[in-house]
N, C-alpha and C positions, 0 to 999 in steps of 0.2 A: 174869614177865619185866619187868613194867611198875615193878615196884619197883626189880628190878634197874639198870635205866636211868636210874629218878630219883636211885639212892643215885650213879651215876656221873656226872651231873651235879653232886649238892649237895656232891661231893669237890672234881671241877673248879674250882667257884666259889668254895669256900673255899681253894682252891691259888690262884688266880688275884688274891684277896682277898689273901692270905695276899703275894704278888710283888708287889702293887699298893702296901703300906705299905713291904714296904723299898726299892719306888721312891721313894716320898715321903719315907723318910726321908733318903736319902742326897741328894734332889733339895734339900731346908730347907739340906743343906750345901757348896752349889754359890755361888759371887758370885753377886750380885745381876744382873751383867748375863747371866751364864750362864740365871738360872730366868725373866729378861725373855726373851731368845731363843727358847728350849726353850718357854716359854709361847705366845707367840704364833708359834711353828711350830705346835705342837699347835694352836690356833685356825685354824687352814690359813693364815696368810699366807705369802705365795710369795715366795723369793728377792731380790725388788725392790722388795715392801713392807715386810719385814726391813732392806732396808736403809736404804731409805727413815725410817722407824721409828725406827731406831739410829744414824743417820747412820753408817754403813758405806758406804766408796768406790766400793766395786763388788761385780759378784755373786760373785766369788773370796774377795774379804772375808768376804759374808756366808756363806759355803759352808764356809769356814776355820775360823769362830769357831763355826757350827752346830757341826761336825764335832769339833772341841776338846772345847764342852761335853759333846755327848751320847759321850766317848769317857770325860771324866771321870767321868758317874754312872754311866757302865758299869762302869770300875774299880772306883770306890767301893762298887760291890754285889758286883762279885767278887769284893773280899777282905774281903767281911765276912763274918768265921765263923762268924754263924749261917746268913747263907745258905749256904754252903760245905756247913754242917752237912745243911740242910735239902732241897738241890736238888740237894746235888752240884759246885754252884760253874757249873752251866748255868741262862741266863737261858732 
């Protein structure tokens, strides 16, 4: 049984592997101030250091342009046909 669990793990992690590089790839083709935002969200800064940060006016700004970008790498992974191929076109 113990094997069995490991071999369902080392699939996870190479699936998970596997969703991690066509984030990055599609993330290398996002504007520059798209994978600044999305960078330092992912670093935890919070809505008023974002904007702080970016000089963005207020927190609706900064909420607008998160939201924009992470809606773009989203596309950009679901219509790409290997993933399509590979998941099913489910993130």
């Amino acid at each position: 049984m113990e094997m069995d669990n490991l071999m369902m793990y080392v699939e996870e992690e190479v699936e998970n592997n596997e969703k991690i590089g066509f984030l990055m790839k599609h993330y290398e083709n996002l504007s520059p101030s798209c994978k600044e935002i999305l960078s330092l969200f992912v670093k935890g800064l919070n809505e008023k250091e974002l904007g702080d940060r970016l000089n963005l006016p207020n927190r609706d700004a900064v909420k607008n342009k998160k939201f924009n970008c992470k809606s773009k790498l989203h596309d950009m992974m679901l219509n790409d046909p290997l993933f399509k191929k590979q998941y099913g076109g489910k993130i």
